[in-house]
C-alpha positions, -999 to +999 in steps of 0.1 A: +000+000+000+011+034-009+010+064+012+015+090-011-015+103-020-028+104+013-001+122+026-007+148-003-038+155-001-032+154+041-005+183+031-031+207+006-055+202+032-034+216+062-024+244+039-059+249+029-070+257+072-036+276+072-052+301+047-088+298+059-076+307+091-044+333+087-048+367+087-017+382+077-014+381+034+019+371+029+013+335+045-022+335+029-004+337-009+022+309+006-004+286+014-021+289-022+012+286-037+015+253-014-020+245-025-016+249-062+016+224-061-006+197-039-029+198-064-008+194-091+004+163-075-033+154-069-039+159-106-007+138-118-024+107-102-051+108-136-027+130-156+005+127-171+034+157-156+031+173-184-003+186-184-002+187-142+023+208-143-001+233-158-022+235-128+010+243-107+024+270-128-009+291-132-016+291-090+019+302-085+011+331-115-023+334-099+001+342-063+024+363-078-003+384-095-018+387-058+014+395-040+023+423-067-008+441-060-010+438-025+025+446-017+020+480-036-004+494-006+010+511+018-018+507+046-016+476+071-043+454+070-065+459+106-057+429+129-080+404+142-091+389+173-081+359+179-114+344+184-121+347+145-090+330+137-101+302+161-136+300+147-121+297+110-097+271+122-126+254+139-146+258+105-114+243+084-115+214+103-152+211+101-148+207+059-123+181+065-147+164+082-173+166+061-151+156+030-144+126+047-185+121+052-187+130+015-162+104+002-176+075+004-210+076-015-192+095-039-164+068-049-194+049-062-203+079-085-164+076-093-148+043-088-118+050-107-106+078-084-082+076-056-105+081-020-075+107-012-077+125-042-116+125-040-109+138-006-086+164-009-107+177-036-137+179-016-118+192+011-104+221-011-140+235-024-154+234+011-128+256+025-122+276-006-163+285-002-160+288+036-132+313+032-152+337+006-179+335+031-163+341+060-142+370+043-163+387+022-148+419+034-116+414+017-110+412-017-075+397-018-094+367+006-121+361-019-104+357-046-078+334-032-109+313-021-118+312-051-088+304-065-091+275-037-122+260-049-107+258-085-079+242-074-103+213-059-123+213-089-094+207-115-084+176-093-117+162-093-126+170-131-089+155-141-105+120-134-131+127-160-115+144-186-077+146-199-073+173-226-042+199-233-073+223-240-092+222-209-055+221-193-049+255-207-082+268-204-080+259-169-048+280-162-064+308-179-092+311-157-072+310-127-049+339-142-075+359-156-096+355-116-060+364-104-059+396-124-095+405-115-088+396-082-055+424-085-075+448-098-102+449-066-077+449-039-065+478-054-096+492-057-107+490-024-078+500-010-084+535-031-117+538-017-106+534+014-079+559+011-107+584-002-127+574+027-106+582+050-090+617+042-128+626+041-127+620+074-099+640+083-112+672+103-106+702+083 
């Protein structure tokens, strides 16, 4: 018996809760960066390298697209109590339970896929929705969750299909969410600015 894929999809899942549950942005674009190369893994177990490695490269573009944007604001992000990061962590282990509820009658939908790879996949669009949820608020959060629940659904829909079309296609939505995603943070953080010298006292 081989451990591998287990201890892969074990690995995205952690990093997953890690980003769910983080508030500072720097470790948020680490752990999709982590998550994006799990997957890829997740994905090489139905396709070859070659097209797996596409799912890899775009997250890290999707990352670096994020980081870019975000590191050009001056303002801190406000901290957060530690509560919320507790219930999110609480939450992120509530989807890896659930996944694990949601394997098994779905292996009979989809017998040729690995129970970890079915399971990290789940996992992935659970806490990818959870996060966009639970951080509505912030735009660089959303999108990553997004990004998140992409991630899970390119392992799942590698099982059903195996094309160098969808492959690309697939990369170019998570690039093109990446650059929408770019384009709000900065956004917001302009409105914000304008928001607040109207509130300066004159």
């Amino acid at each position: 018996m081989t451990y591998g894929p287990d201890l892969v999809a074990g690995f995205v899942f952690v990093a997953g809760v890690l980003m769910l549950a983080g508030g500072d942005w720097r470790w948020l674009l680490l752990d999709l960066a982590l998550v994006y190369a799990g997957a890829a893994a997740l994905v090489a177990l139905a396709w070859p390298w070659s097209l797996a490695a596409t799912v890899v490269v775009s997250g890290w573009m999707a990352a670096s697209v994020l980081g870019i944007s975000q590191r050009s604001l001056e303002a801190p992000l406000p901290a957060e109590r530690l509560s919320a990061k507790a219930l999110r962590l609480l939450m992120g282990l509530l989807a890896g339970l659930l996944a694990a509820v949601f394997v098994p009658p779905m292996t009979r939908w989809l017998p040729e896929m690995n129970p970890s790879q079915l399971w990290g996949s789940v996992a992935l669009m659970l806490l990818g929705l959870w996060q966009v949820g639970l951080r509505s608020t912030r735009p660089l959060w959303v999108v990553s969750g997004l990004l998140t629940v992409l991630a899970g659904f390119e392992v799942l829909y590698a099982v059903l299909e195996q094309s160098l079309l969808l492959a690309g296609l697939l990369a170019l939505v998570v690039v093109a969410l990446a650059l929408a995603g770019s384009y709000l943070v900065l956004q917001q953080a302009a409105e914000e600015e304008i928001v607040g010298e109207e509130e300066l006292p004159l």
